[in-house]
PDB file as gemmi writes it, atoms N, CA and C in Angstrom:
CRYST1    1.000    1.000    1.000  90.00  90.00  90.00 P 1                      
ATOM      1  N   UNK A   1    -208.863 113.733 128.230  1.00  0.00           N  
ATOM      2  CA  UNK A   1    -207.714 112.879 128.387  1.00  0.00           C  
ATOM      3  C   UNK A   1    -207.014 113.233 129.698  1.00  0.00           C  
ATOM      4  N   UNK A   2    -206.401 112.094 130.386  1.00  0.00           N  
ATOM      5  CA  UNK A   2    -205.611 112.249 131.915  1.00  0.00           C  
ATOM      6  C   UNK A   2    -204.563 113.262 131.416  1.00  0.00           C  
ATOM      7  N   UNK A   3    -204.295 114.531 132.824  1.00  0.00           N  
ATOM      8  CA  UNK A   3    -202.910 114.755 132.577  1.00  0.00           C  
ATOM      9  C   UNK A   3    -202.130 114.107 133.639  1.00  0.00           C  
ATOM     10  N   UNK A   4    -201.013 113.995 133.341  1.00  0.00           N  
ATOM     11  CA  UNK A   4    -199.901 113.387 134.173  1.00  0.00           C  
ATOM     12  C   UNK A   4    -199.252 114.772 134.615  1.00  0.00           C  
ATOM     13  N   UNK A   5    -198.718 114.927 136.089  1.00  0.00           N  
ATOM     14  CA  UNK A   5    -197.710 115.847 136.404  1.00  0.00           C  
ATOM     15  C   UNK A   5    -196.535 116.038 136.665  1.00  0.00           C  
ATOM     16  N   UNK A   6    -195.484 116.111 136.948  1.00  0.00           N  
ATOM     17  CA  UNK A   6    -194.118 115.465 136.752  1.00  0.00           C  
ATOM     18  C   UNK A   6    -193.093 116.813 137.300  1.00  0.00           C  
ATOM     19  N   UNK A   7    -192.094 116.488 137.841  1.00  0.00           N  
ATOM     20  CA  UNK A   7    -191.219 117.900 138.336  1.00  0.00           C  
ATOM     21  C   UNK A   7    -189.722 117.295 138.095  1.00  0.00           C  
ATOM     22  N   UNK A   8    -189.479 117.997 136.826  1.00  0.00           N  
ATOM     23  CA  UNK A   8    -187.756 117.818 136.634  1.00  0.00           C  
ATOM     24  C   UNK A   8    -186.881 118.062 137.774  1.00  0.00           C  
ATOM     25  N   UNK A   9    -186.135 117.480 137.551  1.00  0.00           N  
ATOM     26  CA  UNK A   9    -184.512 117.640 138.410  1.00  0.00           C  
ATOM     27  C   UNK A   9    -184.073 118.729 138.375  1.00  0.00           C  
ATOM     28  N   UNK A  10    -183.665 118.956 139.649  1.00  0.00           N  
ATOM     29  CA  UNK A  10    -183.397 120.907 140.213  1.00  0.00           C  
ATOM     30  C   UNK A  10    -182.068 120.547 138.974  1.00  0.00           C  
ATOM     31  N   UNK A  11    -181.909 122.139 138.826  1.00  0.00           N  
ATOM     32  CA  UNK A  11    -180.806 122.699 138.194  1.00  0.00           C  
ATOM     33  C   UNK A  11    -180.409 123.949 138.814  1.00  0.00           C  
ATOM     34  N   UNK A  12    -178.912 124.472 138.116  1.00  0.00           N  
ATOM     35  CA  UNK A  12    -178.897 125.728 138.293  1.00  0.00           C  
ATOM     36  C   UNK A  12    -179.584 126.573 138.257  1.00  0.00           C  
ATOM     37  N   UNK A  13    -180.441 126.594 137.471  1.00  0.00           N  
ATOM     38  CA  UNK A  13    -180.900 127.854 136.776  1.00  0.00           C  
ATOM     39  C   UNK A  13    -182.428 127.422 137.563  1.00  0.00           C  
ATOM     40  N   UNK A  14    -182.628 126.262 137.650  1.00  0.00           N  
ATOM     41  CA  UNK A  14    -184.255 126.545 138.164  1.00  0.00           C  
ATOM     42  C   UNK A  14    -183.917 124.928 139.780  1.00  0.00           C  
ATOM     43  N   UNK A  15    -183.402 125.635 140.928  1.00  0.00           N  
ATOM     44  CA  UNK A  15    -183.025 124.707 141.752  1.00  0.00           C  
ATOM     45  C   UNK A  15    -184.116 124.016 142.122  1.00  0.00           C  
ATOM     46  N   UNK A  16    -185.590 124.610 141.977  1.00  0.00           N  
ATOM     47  CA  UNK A  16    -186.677 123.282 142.349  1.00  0.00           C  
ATOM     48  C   UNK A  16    -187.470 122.799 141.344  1.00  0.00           C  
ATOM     49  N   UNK A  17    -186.664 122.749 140.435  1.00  0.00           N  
ATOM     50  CA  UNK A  17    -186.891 122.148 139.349  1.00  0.00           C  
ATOM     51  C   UNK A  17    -188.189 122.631 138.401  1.00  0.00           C  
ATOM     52  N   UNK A  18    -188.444 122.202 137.728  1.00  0.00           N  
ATOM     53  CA  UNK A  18    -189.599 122.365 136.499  1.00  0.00           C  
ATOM     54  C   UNK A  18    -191.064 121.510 136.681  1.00  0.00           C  
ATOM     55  N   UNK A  19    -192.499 122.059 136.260  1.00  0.00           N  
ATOM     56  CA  UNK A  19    -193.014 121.382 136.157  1.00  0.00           C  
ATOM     57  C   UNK A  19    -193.864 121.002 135.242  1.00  0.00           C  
ATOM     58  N   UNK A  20    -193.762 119.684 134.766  1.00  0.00           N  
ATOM     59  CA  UNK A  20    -194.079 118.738 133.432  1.00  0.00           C  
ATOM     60  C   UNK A  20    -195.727 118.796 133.499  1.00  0.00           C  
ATOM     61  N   UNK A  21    -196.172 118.348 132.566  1.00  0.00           N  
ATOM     62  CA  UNK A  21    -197.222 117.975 132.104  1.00  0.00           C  
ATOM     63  C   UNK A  21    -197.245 116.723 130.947  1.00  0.00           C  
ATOM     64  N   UNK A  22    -197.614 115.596 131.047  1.00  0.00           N  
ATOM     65  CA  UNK A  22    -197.930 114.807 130.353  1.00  0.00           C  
ATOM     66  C   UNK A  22    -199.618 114.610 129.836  1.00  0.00           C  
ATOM     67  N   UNK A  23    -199.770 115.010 128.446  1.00  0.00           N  
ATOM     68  CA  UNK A  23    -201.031 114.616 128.101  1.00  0.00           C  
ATOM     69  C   UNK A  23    -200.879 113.520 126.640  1.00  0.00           C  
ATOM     70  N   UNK A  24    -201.207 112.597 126.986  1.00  0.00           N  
ATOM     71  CA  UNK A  24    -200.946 111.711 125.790  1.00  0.00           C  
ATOM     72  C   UNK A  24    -199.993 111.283 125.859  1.00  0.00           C  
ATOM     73  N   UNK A  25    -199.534 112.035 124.198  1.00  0.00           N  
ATOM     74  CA  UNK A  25    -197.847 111.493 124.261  1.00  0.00           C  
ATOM     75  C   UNK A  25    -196.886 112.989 124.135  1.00  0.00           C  
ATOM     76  N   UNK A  26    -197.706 113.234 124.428  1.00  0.00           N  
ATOM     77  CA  UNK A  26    -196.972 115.249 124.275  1.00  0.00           C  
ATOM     78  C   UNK A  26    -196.873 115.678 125.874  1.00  0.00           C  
ATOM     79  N   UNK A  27    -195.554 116.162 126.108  1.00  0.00           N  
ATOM     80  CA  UNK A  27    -194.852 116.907 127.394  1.00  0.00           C  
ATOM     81  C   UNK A  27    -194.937 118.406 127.034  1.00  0.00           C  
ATOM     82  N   UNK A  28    -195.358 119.046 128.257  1.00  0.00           N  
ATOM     83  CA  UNK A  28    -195.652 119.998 128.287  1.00  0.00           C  
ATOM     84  C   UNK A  28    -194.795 120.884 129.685  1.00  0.00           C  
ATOM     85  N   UNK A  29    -193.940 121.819 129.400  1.00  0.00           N  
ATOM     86  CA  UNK A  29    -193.467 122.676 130.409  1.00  0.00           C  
ATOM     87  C   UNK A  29    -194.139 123.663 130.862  1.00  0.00           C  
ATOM     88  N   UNK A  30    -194.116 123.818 132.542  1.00  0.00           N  
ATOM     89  CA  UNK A  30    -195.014 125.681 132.734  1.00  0.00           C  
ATOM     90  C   UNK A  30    -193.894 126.316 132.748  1.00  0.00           C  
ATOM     91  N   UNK A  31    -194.391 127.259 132.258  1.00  0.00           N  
ATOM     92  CA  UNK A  31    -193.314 128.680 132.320  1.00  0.00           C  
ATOM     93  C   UNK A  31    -194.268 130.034 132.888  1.00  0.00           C  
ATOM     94  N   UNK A  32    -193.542 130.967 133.007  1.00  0.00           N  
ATOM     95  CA  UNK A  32    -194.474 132.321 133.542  1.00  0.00           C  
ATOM     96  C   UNK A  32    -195.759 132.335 132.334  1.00  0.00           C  
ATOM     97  N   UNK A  33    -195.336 132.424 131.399  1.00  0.00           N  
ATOM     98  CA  UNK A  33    -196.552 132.614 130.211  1.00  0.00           C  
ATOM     99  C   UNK A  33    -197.579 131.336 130.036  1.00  0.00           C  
ATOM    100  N   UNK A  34    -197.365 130.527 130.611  1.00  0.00           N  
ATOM    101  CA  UNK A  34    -198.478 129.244 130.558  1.00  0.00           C  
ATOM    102  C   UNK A  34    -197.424 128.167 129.543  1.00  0.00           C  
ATOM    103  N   UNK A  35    -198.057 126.653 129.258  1.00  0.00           N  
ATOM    104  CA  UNK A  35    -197.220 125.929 128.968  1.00  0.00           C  
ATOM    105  C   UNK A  35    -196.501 125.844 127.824  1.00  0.00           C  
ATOM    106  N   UNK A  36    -195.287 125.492 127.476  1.00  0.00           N  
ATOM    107  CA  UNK A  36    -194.960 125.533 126.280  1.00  0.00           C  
ATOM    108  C   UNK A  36    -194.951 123.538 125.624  1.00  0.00           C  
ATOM    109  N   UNK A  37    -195.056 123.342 124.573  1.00  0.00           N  
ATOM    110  CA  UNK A  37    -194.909 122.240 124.610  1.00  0.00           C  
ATOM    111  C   UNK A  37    -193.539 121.400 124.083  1.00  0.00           C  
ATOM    112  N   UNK A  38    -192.974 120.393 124.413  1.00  0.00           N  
ATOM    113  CA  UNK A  38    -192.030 119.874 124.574  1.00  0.00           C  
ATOM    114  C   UNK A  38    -191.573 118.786 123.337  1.00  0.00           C  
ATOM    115  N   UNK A  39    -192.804 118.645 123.055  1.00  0.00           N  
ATOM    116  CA  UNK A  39    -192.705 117.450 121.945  1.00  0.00           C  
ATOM    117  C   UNK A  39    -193.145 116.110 122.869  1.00  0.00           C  
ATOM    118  N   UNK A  40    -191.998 114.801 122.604  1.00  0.00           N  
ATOM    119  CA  UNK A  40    -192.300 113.473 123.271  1.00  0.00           C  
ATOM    120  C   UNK A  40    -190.910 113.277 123.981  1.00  0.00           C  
ATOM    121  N   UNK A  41    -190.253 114.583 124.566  1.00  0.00           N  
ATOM    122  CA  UNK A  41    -189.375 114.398 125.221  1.00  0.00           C  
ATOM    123  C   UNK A  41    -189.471 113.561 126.252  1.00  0.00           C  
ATOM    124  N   UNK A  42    -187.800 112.817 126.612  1.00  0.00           N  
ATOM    125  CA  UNK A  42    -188.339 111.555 127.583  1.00  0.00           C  
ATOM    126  C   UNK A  42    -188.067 112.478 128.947  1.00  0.00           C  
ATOM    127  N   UNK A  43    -188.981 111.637 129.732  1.00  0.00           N  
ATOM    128  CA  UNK A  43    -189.349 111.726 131.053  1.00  0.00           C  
ATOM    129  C   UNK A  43    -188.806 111.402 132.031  1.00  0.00           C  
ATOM    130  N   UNK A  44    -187.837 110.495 131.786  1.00  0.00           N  
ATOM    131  CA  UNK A  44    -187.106 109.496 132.599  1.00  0.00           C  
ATOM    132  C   UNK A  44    -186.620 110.244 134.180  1.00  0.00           C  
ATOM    133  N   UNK A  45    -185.641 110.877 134.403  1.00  0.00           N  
ATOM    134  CA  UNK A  45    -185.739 112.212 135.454  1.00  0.00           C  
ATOM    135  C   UNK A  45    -186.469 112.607 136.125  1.00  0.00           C  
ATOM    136  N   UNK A  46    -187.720 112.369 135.475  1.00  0.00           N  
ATOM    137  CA  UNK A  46    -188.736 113.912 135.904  1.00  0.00           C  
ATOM    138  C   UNK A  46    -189.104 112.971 137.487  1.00  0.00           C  
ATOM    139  N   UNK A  47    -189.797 113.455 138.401  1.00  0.00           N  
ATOM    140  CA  UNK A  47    -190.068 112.747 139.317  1.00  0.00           C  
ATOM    141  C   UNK A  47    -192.015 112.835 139.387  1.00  0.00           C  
ATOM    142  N   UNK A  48    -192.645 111.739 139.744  1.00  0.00           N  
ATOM    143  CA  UNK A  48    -193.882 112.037 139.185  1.00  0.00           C  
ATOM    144  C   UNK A  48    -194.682 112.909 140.614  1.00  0.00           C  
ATOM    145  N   UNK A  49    -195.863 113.389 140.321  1.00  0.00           N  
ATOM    146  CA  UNK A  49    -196.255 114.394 141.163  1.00  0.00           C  
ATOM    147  C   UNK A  49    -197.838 114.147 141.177  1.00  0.00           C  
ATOM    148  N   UNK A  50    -198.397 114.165 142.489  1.00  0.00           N  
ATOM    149  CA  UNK A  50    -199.958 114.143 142.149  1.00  0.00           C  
ATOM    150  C   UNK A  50    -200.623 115.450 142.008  1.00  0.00           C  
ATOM    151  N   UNK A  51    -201.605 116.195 141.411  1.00  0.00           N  
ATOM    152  CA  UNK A  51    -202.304 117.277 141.478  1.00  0.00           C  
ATOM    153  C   UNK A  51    -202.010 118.087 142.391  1.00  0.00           C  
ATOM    154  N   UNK A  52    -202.555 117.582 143.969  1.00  0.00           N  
ATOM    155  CA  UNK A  52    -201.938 118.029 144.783  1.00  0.00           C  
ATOM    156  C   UNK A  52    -200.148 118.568 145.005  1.00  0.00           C  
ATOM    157  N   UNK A  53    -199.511 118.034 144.977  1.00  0.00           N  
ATOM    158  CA  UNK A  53    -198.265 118.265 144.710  1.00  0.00           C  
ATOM    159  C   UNK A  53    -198.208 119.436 143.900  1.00  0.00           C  
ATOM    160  N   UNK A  54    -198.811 119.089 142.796  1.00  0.00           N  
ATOM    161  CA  UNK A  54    -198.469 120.448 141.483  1.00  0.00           C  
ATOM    162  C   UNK A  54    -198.891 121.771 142.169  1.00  0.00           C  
ATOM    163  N   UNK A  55    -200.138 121.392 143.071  1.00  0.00           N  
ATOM    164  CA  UNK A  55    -200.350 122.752 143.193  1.00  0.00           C  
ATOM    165  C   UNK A  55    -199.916 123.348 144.014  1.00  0.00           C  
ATOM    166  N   UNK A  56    -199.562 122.660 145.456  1.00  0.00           N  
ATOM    167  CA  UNK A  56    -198.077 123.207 146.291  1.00  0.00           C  
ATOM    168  C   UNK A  56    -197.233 123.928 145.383  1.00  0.00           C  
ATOM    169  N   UNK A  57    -196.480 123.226 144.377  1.00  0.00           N  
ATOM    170  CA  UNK A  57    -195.442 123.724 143.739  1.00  0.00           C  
ATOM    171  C   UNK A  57    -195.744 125.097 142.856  1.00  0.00           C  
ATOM    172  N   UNK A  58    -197.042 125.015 142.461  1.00  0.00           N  
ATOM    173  CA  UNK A  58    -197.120 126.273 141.780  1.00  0.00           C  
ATOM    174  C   UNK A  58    -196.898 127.447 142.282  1.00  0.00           C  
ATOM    175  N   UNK A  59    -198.232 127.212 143.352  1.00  0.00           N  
ATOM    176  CA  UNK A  59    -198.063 128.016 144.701  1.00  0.00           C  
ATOM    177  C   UNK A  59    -196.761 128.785 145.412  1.00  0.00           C  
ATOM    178  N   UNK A  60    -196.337 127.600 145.704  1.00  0.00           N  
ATOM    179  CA  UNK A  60    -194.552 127.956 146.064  1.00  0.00           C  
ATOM    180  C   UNK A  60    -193.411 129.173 145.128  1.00  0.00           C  
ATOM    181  N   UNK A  61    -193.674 128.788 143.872  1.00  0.00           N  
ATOM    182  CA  UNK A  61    -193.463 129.177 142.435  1.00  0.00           C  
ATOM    183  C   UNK A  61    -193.694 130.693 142.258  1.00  0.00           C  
ATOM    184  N   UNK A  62    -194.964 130.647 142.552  1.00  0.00           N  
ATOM    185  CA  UNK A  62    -195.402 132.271 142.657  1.00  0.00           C  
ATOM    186  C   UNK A  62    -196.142 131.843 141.064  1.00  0.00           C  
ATOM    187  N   UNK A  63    -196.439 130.803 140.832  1.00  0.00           N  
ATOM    188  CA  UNK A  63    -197.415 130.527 138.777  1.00  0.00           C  
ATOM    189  C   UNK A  63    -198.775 130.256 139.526  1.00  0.00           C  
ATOM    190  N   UNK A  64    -199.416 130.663 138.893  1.00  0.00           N  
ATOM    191  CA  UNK A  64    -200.659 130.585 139.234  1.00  0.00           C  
ATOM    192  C   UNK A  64    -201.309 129.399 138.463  1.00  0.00           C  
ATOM    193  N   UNK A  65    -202.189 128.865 139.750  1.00  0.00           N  
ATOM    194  CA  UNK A  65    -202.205 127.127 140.049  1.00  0.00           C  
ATOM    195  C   UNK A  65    -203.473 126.953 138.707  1.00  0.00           C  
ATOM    196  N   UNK A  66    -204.413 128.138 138.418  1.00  0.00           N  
ATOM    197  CA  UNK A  66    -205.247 127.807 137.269  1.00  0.00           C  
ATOM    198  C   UNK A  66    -204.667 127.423 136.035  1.00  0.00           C  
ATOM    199  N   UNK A  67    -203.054 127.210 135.906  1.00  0.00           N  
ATOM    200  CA  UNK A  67    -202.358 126.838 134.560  1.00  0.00           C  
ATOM    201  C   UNK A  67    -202.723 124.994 134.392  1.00  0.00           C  
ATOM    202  N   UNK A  68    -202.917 124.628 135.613  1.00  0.00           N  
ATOM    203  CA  UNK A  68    -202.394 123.225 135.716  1.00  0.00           C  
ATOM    204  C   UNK A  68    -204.255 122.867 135.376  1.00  0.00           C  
ATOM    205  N   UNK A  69    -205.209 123.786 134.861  1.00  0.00           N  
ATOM    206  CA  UNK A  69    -206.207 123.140 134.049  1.00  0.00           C  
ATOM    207  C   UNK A  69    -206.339 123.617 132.745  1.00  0.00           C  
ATOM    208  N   UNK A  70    -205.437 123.766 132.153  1.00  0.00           N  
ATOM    209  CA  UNK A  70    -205.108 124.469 131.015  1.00  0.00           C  
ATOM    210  C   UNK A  70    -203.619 123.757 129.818  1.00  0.00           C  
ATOM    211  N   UNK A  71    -203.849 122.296 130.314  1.00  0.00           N  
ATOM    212  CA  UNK A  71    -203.021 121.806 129.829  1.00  0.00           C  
ATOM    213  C   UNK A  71    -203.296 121.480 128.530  1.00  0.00           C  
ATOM    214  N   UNK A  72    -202.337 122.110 127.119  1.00  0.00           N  
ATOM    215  CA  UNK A  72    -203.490 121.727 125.781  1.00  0.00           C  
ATOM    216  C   UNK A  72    -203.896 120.398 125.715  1.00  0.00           C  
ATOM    217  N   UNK A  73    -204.520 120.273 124.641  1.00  0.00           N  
ATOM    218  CA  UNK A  73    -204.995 118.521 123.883  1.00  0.00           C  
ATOM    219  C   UNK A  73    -203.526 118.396 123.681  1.00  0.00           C  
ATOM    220  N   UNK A  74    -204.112 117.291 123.332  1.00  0.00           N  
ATOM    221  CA  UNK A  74    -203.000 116.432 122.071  1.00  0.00           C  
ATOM    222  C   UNK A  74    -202.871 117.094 121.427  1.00  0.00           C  
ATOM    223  N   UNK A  75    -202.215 117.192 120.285  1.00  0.00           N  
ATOM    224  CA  UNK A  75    -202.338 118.516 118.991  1.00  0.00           C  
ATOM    225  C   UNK A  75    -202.032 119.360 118.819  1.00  0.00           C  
ATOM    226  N   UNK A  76    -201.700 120.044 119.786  1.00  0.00           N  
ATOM    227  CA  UNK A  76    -202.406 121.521 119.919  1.00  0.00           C  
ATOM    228  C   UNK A  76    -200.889 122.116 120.561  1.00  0.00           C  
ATOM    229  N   UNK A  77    -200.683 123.459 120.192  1.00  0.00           N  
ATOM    230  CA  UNK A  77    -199.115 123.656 120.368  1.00  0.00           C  
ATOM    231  C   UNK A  77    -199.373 124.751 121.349  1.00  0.00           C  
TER     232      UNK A  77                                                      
END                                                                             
C-alpha cells in the first residue's frame, strides 16, 4: 500500500515541525523510537511532502531516514 508523507506545522516544542505518515486510513508520527500511530487523525495542517523531502527532513532531524520504509500496514499498531 502507498505511503503518503506529510510535515505538521512548526510548534514550540518541535519548530520544524513533525513528520506524518499516511498509510491507508491510519496516520502515523516519527519519533526517536520509530513511528507511533495516530489513529485517523485529520491532516488538514500537515503540509504534504514527497519521499525526497522526507528524507532531507530526516536527515536534517538527526532520525534515521531507514524509518520512512518502515511505515506499519494498516492494522498494525
Amino acid at each position: 500500500m502507498t505511503v503518503r508523507f506529510l510535515r505538521a506545522a512548526a510548534t514550540m516544542a518541535f519548530p520544524q515541525g513533525r513528520l506524518l505518515a499516511v498509510r491507508g486510513s491510519r496516520v502515523h508520527l516519527l519519533a526517536v523510537d520509530g513511528w507511533t500511530a495516530l489513529g485517523s487523525a485529520s491532516t488538514s495542517s500537515a503540509r504534504p511532502l514527497s519521499r525526497e523531502e522526507a528524507v532531507r527532513w530526516c536527515a536534517e532531524q538527526g532520525l534515521a531516514v531507514e524509518q520512512l520504509d518502515h511505515v506499519p500496514e494498516e492494522g498494525v499498531r
